[in-house]
C-alpha positions as CSV (number, residue, x, y, z in Angstrom):
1,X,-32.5,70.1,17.2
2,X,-33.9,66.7,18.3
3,X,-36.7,64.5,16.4
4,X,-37.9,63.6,19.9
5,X,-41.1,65.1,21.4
6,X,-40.3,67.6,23.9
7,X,-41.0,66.3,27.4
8,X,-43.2,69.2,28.6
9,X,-45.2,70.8,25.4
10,X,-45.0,67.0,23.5
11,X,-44.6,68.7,20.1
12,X,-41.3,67.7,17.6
13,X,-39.5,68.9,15.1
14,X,-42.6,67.3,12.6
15,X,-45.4,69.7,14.2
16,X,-43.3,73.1,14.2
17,X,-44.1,76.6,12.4
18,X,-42.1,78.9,11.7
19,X,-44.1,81.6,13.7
20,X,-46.3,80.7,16.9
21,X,-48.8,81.9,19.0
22,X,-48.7,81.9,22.8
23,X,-51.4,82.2,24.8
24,X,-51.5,81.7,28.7
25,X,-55.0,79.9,29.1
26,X,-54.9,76.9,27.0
27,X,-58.6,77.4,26.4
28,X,-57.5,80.4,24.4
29,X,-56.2,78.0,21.5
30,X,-59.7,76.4,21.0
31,X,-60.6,81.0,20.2
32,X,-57.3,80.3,17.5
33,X,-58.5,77.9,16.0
34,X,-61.5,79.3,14.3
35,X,-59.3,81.7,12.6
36,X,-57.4,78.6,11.1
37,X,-57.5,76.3,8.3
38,X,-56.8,73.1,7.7
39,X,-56.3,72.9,11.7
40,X,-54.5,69.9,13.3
41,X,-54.8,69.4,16.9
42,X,-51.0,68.2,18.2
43,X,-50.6,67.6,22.3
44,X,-52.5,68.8,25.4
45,X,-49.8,68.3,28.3
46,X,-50.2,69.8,31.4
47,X,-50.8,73.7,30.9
48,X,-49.6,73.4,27.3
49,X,-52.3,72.8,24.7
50,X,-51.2,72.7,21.0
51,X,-52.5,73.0,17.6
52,X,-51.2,74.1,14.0
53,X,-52.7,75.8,10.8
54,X,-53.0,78.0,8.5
55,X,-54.0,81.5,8.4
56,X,-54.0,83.1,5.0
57,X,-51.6,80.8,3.2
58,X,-49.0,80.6,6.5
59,X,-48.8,77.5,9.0
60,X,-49.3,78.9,12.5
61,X,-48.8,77.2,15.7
62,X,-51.0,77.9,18.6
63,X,-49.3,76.4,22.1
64,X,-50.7,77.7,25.4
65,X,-48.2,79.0,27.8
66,X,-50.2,78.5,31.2
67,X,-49.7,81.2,34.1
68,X,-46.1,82.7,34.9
69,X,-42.6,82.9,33.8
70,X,-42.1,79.7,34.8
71,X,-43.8,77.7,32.3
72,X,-43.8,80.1,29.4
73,X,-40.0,79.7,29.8
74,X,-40.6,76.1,29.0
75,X,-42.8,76.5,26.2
76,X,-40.5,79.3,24.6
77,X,-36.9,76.7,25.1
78,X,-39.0,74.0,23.9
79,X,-40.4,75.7,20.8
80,X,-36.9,77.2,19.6
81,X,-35.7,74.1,20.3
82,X,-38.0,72.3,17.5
83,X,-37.8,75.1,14.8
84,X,-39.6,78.0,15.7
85,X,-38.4,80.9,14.7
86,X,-40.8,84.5,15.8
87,X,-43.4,84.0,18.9
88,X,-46.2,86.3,19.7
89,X,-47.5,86.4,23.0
90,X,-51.4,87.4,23.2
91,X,-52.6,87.9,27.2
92,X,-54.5,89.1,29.7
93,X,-53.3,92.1,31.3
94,X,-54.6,94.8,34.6
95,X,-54.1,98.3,33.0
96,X,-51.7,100.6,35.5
97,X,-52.9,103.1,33.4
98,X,-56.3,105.1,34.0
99,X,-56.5,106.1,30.6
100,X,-56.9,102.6,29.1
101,X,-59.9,100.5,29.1
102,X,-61.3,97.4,29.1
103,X,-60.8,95.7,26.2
104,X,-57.7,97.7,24.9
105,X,-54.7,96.6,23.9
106,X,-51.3,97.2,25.0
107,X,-48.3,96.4,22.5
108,X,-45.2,95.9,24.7
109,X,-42.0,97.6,24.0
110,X,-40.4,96.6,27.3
111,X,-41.6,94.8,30.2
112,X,-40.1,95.8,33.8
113,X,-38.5,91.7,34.9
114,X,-40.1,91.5,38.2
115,X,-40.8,87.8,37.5
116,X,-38.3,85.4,39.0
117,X,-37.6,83.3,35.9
118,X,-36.1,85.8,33.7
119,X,-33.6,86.6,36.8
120,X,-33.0,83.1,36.7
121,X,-31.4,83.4,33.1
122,X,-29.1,86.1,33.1
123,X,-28.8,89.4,35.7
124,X,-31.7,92.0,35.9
125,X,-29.8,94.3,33.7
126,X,-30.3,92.5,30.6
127,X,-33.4,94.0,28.6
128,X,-36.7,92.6,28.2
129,X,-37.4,93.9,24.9
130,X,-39.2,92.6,21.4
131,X,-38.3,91.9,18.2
132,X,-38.8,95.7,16.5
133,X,-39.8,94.3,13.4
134,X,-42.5,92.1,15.0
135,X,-43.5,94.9,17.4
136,X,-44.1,97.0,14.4
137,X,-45.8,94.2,12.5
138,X,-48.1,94.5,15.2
139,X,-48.6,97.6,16.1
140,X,-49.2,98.5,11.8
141,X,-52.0,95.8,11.8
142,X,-53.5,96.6,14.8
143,X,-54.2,100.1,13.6
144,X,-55.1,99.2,10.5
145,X,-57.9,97.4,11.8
146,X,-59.0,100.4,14.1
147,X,-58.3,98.8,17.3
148,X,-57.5,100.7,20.2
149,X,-54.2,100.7,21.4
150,X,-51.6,101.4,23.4
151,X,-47.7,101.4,22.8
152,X,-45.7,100.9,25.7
153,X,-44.0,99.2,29.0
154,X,-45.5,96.4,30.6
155,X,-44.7,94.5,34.3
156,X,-43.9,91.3,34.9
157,X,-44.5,89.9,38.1
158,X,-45.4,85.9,39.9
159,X,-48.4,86.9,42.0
160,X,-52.1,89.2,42.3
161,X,-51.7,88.4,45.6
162,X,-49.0,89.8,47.8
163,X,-49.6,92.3,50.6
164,X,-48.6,95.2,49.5
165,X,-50.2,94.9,45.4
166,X,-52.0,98.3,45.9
167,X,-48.6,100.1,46.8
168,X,-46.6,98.1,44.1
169,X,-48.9,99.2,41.2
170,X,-48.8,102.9,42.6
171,X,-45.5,102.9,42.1
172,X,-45.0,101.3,38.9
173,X,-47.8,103.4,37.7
174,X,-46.1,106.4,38.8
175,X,-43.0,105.1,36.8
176,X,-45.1,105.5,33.2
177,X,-46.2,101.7,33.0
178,X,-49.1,101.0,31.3
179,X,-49.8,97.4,32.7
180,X,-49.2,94.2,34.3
181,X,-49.0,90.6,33.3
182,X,-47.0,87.4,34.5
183,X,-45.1,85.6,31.4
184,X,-44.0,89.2,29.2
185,X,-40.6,89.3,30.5
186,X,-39.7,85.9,30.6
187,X,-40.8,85.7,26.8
188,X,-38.7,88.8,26.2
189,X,-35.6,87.3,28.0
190,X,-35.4,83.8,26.9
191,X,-36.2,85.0,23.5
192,X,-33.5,87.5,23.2
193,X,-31.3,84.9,24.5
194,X,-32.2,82.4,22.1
195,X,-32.6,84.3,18.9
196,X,-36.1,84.2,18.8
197,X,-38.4,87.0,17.1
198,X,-40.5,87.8,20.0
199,X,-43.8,90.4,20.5
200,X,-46.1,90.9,22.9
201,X,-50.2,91.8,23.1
202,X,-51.9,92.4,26.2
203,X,-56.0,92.6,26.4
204,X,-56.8,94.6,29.4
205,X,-59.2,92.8,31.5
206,X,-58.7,94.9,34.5
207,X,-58.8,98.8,34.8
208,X,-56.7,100.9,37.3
209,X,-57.5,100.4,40.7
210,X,-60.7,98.8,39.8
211,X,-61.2,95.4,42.3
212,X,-59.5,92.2,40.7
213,X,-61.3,90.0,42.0
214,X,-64.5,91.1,40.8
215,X,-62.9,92.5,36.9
216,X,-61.6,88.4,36.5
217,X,-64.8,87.1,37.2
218,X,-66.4,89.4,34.4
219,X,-63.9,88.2,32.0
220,X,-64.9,84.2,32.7
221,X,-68.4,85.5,32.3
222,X,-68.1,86.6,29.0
223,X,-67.8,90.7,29.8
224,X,-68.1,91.9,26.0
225,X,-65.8,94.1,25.8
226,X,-63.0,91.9,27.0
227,X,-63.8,89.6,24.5
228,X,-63.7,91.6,21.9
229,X,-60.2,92.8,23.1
230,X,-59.3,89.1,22.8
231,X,-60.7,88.8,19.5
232,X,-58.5,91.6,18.4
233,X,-55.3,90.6,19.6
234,X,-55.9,87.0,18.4
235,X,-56.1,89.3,14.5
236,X,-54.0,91.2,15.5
237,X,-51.1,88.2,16.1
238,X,-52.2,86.1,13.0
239,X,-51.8,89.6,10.1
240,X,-48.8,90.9,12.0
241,X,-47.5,87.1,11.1
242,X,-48.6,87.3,7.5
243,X,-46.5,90.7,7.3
244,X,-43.8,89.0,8.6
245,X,-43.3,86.2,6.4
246,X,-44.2,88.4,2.9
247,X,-41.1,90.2,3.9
């Protein structure tokens, strides 16, 4: 480990958790915090905002990911390189799914690595998988709760925009995935790599084969259910944590 900040998130060895949260919009830390105590605000660097707390009795950290494998790959070497020990992604997701609905959440038990930055650690047949324990942590508090849920694969992939989207979520659909995100797989990877404790919870702002570009707009505009969804997996991270750490 290093006492020196690290040069992309700007947090050291002084500011670490044991257990973090990783969001992909850094505006989704600000939504953490008022689920924390005793809050202290650390670095806002580029795509990476940070903050730490406590939720029930148990220091937190909160450090935004930003969009892709790329930089979440960043934030997850950086954080394990500075202490952290179990990281739980909460994201946006589009559903590849009909069944599932706005607002829902997905709990990912393995994420297809069509991204390129998990390829760029080791060869695609290395698994993208979670920590089962924190998996479970989640998926025990989430239904606890009452929230609706979903247990399953996710996709990973670096762009909404290609030419042939349509015809790659048919088929991934067809292949029993239940959504699609950008930064799953590279969390999954990196984290098996490394030794890190690593989960997964996607809030489904898109449903199957609904337009994009008109379901993202809802989201920024406040759609309720959506942010409900969000509100949930942001409980749903911070119990599954407590579980973790009474064990």
């Amino acid at each position: 480990m290093n006492d020196l900040l690290q040069p992309h998130i700007r947090c050291g060895i002084k500011d670490a958790a044991k257990y973090a949260i990783l969001p992909g919009d850094p505006k989704r830390v600000d939504k953490i915090k008022e689920f924390l105590t005793n809050v202290h605000e650390i670095a806002f660097n580029r795509e990476h905002k940070s903050i730490s707390g406590y939720y029930k009795g148990v220091k937190v950290m909160a450090v935004s990911t930003g969009m892709g494998g790329a930089s979440t790959g960043i934030a997850v070497e950086e954080l394990h390189r500075i202490g952290v020990e179990a990281m739980i992604r909460i994201g946006s997701c589009g559903a590849l799914d009909s069944k599932i609905q706005l607002g829902d959440l997905i709990l990912v038990n393995g994420a297809v690595r069509d991204d390129g930055a998990s390829k760029a650690y080791i060869e695609e047949i290395y698994p993208a998988i979670p920590d089962f324990e924190l998996l479970l942590n989640t998926v025990l508090c989430a239904k606890e709760k009452g929230y609706t849920i979903h247990i399953g694969k996710a996709r990973s992939h670096d762009s909404f925009y290609t030419d042939r989207e349509d015809e790659i979520d048919k088929y991934w659909a067809s292949k029993g995935i239940l959504g699609a995100d950008m930064e799953t797989a590279a969390l999954f990877t990196i984290g098996g790599l490394r030794g890190v404790k690593t989960a997964s919870i996607l809030n489904t702002v898109v449903t199957y084969k609904d337009d994009l570009s008109s379901q993202i707009n809802n989201y920024v505009d406040g759609e309720n259910a959506m942010i409900e969804g969000e509100k949930n997996e942001i409980i749903t991270a911070l119990e599954a944590i407590v579980k973790m750490d009474k064990k």
